[in-house]
C-alpha positions as CSV (number, residue, x, y, z in Angstrom):
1,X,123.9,-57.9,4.1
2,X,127.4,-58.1,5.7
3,X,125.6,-57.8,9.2
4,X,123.6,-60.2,8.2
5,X,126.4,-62.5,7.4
6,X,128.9,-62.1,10.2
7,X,125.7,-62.9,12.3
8,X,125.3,-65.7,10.4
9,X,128.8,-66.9,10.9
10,X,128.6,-66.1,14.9
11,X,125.4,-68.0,15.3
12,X,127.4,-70.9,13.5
13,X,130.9,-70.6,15.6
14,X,128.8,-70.0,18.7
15,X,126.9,-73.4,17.6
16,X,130.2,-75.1,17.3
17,X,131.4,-73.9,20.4
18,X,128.6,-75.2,22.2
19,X,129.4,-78.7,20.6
20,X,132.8,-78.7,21.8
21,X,131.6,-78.2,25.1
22,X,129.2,-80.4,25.6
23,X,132.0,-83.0,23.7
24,X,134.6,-82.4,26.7
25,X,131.8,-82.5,29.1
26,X,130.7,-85.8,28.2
27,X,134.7,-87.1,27.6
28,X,135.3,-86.6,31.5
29,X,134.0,-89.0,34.2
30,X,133.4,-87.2,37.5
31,X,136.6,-88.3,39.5
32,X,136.5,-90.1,42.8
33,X,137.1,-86.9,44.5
34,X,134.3,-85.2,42.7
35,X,132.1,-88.5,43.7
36,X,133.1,-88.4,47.4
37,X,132.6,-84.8,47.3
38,X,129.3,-85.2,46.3
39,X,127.9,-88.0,48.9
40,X,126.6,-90.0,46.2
41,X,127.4,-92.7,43.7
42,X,124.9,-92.8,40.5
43,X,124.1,-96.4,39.4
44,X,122.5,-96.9,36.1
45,X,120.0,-99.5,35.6
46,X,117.3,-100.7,33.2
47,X,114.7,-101.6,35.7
48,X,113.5,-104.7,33.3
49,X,116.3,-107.4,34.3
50,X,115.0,-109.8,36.6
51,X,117.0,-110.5,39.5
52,X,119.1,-108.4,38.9
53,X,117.1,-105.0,38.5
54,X,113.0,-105.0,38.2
55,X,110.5,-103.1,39.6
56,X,108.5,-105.0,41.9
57,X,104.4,-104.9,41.9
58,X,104.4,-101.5,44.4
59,X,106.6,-99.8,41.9
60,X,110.1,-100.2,44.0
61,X,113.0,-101.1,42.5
62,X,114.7,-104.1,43.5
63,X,117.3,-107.1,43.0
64,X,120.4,-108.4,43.3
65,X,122.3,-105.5,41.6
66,X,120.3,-102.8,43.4
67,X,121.7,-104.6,46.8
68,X,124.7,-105.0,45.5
69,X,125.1,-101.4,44.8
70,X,123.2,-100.1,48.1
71,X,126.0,-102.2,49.7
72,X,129.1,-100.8,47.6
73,X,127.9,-97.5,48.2
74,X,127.6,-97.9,51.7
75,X,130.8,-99.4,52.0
76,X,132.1,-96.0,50.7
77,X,130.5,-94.0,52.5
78,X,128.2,-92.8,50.1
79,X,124.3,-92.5,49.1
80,X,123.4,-94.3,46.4
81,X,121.3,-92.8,43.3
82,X,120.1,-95.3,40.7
83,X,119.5,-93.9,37.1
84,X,116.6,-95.1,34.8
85,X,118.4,-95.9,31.5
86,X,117.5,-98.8,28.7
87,X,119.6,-101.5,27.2
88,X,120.0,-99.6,23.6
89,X,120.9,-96.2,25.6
90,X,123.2,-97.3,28.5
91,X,126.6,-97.0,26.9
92,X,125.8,-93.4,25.4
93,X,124.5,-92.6,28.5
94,X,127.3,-93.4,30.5
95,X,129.5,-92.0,28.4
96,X,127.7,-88.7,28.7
97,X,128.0,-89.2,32.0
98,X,124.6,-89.4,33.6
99,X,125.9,-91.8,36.4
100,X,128.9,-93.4,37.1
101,X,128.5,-97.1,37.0
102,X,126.4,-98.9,34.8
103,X,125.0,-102.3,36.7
104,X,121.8,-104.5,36.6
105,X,122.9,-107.1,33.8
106,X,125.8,-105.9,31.6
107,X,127.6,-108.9,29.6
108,X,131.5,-108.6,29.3
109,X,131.9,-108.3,25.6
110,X,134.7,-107.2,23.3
111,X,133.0,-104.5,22.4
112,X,132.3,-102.9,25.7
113,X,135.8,-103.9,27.1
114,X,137.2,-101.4,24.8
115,X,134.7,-99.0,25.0
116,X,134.6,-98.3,28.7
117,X,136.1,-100.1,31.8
118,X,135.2,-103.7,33.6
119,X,135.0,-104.7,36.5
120,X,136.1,-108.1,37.8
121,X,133.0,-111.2,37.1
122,X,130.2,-110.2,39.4
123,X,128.4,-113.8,37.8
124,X,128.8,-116.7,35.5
125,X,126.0,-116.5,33.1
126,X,125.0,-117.5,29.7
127,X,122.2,-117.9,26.9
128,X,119.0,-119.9,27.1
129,X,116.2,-120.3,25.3
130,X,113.2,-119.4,27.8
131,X,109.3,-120.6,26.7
132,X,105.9,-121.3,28.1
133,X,105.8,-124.5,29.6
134,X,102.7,-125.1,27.9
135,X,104.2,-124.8,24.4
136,X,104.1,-127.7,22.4
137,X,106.6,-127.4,19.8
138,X,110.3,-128.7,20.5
139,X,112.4,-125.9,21.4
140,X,115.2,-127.0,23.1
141,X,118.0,-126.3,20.9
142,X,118.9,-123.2,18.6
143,X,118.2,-125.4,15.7
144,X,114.7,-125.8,17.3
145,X,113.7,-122.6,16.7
146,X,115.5,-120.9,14.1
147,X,112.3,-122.5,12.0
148,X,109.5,-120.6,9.9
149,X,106.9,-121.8,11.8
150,X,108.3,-120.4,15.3
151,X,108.0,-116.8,17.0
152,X,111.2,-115.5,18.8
153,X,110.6,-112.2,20.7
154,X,113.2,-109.9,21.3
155,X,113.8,-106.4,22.7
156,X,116.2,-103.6,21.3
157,X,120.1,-103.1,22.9
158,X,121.3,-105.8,24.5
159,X,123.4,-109.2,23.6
160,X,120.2,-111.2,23.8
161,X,119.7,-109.1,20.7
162,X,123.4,-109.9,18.9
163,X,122.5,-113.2,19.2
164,X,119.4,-113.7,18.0
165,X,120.4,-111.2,15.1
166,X,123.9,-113.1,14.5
167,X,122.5,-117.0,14.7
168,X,118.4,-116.7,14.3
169,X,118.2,-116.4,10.4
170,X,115.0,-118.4,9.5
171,X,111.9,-118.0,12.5
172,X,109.3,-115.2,12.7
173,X,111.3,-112.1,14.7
174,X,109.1,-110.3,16.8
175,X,110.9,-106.8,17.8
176,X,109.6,-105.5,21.5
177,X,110.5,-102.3,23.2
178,X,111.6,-103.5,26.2
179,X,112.4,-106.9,27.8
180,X,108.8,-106.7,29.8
181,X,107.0,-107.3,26.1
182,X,109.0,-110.2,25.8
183,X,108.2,-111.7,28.7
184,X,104.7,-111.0,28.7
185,X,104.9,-112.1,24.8
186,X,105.7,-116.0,26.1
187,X,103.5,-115.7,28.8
188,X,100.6,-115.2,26.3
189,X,101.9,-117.5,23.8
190,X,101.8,-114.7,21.4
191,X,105.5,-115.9,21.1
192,X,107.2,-119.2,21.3
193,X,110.5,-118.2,22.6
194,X,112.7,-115.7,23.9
195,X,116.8,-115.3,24.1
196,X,117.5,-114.8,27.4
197,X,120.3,-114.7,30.6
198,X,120.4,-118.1,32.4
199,X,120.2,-115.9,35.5
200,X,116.9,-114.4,34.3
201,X,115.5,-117.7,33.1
202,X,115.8,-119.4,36.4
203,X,114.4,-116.7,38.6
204,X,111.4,-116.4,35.9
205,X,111.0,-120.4,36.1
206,X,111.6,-120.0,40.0
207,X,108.7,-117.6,40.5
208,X,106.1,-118.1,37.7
209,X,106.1,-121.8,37.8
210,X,104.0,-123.9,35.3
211,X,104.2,-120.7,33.2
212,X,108.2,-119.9,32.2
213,X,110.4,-123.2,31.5
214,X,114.1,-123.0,30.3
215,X,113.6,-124.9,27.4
216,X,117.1,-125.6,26.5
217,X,118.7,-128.2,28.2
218,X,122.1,-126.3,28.8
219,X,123.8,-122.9,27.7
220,X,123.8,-122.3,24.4
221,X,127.3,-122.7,22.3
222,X,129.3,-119.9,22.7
223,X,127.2,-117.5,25.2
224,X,129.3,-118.2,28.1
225,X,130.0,-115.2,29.7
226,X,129.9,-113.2,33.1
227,X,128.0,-110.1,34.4
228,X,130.2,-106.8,35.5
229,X,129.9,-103.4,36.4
230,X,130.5,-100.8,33.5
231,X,132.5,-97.3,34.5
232,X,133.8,-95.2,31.9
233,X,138.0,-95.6,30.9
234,X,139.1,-92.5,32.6
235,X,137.6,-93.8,36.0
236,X,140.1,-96.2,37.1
237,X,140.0,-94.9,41.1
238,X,136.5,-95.7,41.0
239,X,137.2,-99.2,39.0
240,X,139.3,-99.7,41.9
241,X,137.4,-99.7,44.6
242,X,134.5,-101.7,43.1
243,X,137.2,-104.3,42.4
244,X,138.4,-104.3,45.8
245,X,135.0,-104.5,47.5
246,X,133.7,-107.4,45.4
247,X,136.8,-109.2,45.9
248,X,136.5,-108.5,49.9
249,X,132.7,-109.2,50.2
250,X,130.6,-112.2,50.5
251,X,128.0,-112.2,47.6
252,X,127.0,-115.5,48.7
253,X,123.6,-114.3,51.1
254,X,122.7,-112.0,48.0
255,X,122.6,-114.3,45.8
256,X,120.8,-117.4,47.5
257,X,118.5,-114.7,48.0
258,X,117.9,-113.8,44.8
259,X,118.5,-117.7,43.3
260,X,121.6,-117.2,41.6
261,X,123.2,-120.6,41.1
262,X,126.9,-120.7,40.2
């Protein structure tokens, strides 16, 4: 019996000790030595974030962040390595380390800014309400559709989220899994409207015209904000450099490709 128990108790301190492992692990960002050392930078990204990170129709993954990070990595002479992560999962997993900067449409928000490290604005952005053009209900403004009789869709993680949980009290919440659902949820008119990046809703209106239209007439009140790169707080060599690269480079070309407007 007392075998049984001092087992018991090793099994349990053992256990513990493998906590606090993994704990200081994940506390420690790799530092810019351990980054150079390694020839690569690790970028995480949703994938689901049109312009700004997507998958295009041959499965590649593209936009203005991915170029943006292809080019800061190059311009420190390392490979990139982009991460597949989602919007309710990317500040866990870059605090567990996983990659080193999270990019492809992170907001600057309070919360984040004391979380983890910032970069400088990469974009001006804000909140729109994106629809099907064919829709013929009035949704233009957030009284619009904070109604009964209209379906916002809305995926898991993000700030489109906070705000459609903070200010939509009243209309018919569908929950997605991923930003795809939404869209595909307006362009079926299975859903009325969806919360969404001024950035997102123009390239969407861009490209799938007659079939997306930014319904609102201008950003929403309040949702001003800009797009930055996410490292953790203990990474400030590496905060750094991405600071002084986007402050020395000409994101202009990028983002006329990509039809950012600022």
């Amino acid at each position: 019996m007392m075998f049984e128990k001092n087992k018991k108790n090793s099994v349990k301190f053992l256990s513990f000790a493998a906590l606090v492992l993994l704990s200081s692990q994940a506390a420690q960002a790799r530092t810019w030595d351990e980054i150079k050392q390694s020839g690569e930078l690790k970028v995480g990204v949703t994938g689901d974030y049109s312009p700004l990170s997507f998958y295009n129709k041959a499965g590649n993954l593209e936009g203005f962040d991915v170029d943006m990070m292809t080019n800061l990595a190059k311009s420190l002479d390392l490979k990139v390595n982009f991460v597949k992560t989602t919007w309710p999962a990317l500040s866990q997993d870059l605090a567990n380390d996983k990659f080193d900067i999270a990019a492809g449409g992170v907001t600057k928000t309070q919360k984040r800014a004391e979380q983890f490290s910032l970069s400088d604005s990469v974009a001006a952005n804000g909140k729109i309400i994106l629809s099907n053009c064919s829709n013929a209900k009035p949704l233009n403004t957030l009284e619009d559709i904070n109604q009964p009789t209209v379906k916002v869709i809305v995926n898991p993680g993000g700030t489109n989220q906070t705000y459609v949980d903070e200010h939509i009290t009243s209309a018919d919440i569908i929950r997605t899994k991923d930003n795809f659902a939404n869209l595909q949820g307006i362009r079926d008119n299975t859903a009325d409207a969806m919360i969404t990046d001024l950035i997102e809703g123009n390239y969407y209106q861009l490209h799938e015209k007659g079939v997306f239209c930014v319904s609102s007439k201008q950003i929403l009140a309040g949702t001003s904000s800009v797009k930055v790169y996410m490292m953790k707080k203990d990474n400030s060599h590496l905060l750094g450099k991405v600071n002084t690269w986007l402050h020395d480079s000409d994101k202009s070309d990028l983002m006329m490709h990509w039809g950012i407007t600022q």
